[in-house]
C-alpha positions, -999 to 999 in steps of 0.1 A, spaced: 54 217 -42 63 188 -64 100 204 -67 101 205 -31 89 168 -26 115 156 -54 142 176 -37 133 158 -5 129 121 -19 161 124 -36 179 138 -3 171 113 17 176 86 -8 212 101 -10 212 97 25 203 63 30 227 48 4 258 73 18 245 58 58 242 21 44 273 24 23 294 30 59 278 5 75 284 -23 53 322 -10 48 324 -9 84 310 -44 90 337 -53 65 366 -38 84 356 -56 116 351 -92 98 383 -85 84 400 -76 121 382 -104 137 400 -123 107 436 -112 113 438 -128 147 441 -163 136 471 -175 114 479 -161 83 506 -158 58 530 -127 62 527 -109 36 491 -102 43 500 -83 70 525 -64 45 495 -53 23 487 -15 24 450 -18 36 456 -43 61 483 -23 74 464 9 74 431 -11 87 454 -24 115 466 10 121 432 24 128 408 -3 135 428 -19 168 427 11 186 395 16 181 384 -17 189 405 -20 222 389 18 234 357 3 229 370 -33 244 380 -13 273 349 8 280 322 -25 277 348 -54 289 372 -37 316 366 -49 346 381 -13 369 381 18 357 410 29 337 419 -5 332 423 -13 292 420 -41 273 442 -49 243 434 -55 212 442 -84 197 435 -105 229 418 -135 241 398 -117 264 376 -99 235 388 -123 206 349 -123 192 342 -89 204 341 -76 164 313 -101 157 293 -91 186 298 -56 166 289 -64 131 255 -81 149 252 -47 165 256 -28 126 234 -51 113 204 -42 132 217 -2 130 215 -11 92 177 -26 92 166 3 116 178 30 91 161 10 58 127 5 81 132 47 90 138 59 55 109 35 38 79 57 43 95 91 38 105 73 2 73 54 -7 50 89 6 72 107 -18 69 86 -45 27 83 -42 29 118 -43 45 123 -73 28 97 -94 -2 113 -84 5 144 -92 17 132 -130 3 150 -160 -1 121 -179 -19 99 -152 -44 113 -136 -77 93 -119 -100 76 -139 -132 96 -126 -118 133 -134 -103 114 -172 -135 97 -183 -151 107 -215 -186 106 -215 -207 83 -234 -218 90 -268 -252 93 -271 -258 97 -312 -239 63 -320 -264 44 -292 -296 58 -305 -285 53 -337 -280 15 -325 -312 13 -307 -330 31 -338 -317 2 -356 -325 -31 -334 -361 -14 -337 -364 -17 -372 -350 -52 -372 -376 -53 -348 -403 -45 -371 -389 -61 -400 -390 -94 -378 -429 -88 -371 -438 -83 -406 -416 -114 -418 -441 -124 -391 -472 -117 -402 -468 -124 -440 -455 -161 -435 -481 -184 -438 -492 -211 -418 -483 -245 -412 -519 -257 -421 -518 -238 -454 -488 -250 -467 -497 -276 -495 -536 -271 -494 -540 -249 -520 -581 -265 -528 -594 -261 -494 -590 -286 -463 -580 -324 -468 -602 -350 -462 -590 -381 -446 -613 -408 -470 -599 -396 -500 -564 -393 -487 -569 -433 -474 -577 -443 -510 -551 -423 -524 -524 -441 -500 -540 -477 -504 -541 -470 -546 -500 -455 -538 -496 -494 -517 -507 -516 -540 -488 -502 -569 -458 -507 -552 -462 -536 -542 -471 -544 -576 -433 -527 -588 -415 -549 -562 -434 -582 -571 -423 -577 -612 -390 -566 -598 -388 -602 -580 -404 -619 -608 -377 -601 -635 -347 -614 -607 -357 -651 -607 -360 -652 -646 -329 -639 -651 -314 -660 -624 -329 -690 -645 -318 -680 -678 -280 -678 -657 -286 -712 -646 -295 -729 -680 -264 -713 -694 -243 -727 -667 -255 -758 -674 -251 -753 -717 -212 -747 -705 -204 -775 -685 -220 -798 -712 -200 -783 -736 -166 -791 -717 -176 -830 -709 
């Protein structure tokens, strides 16, 4: 089956590019014979494809001038005339939309193909029919470990002692004693900070008098 659909996506592709490739050659020719009407130097008209697209477009175009502009029967038009000068662009409007029609006609042959075949890939196939199962050892391996963190945690827990244990090693503290103790730790340093004061104004004196001694010795 995928043979068949290959062979199929790659006919028609072959077909639209051989169909497309006409068209746009023959929108070419009739821009080109539209062209050829108005002046031109002479030896265009020498060159081997105009004179072989002269050859074969004008009667073309004044068979088909004659069926859509004559105005009896049997009557033809001629070609190059005035009377269906811009007849070749009402044509290449015409190939135009012939051109879009056949892309728009050969799009969902090409894009159904093309599904088909990348879903029928070896390599790519869907995600449900491809996906591995979990593995189960590695996850209760996991869990079997968060539990004894778990229980390490608890017993960290339970041994840690508590905050009202933690520097009362002789029993509960009693808030006389621990008064005294902080008046007794007050007044000693207050008593540091007043010798401290006392030791800075000495020395600042003994400073002083020897600032004095100098400037009595240079008068």
């Amino acid at each position: 089956m995928r043979a068949l659909v290959r062979f199929v996506v790659a006919t028609t592709k072959g077909l639209q590019w051989t169909l497309d490739l006409i068209v746009v050659l023959a929108i070419l020719c009739l821009l080109a014979l539209f062209a050829l009407q108005f002046p031109h130097p002479e030896s265009i008209d020498r060159f081997w494809p105009v004179i072989q697209l002269e050859r074969y477009g004008d009667p073309i175009l004044a068979e088909a001038g004659s069926l859509m502009f004559a105005q009896e029967e049997g009557d033809p038009v001629p070609w190059p005339s005035e009377e269906i000068r811009y007849f070749p662009l009402l044509l290449v409007v015409g190939l135009v939309a012939i051109r879009l029609l056949l892309r728009s006609a050969f799009r969902p042959i090409l894009r159904s193909g093309r599904k088909y075949l990348q879903s029928r890939e070896p390599g790519k196939e869907s995600p449900r029919r491809g996906r591995t199962p979990a593995v189960k050892p590695e996850r209760e391996g996991h869990d079997s470990s968060r539990e004894e963190e778990d229980s390490t945690g608890e017993a960290r827990a339970e041994t840690r002692p508590a905050p009202e244990a933690i520097g009362s090693s002789d029993g509960p503290r009693n808030p006389e004693t621990d008064s005294e103790g902080d008046a007794a730790t007050l007044e000693t340093l207050m008593a540091k900070i007043d010798a401290a004061i006392g030791e800075r104004v000495a020395e600042s004196g003994r400073l002083s008098a020897r600032h004095a001694d100098a400037m009595h010795d240079l008068e």
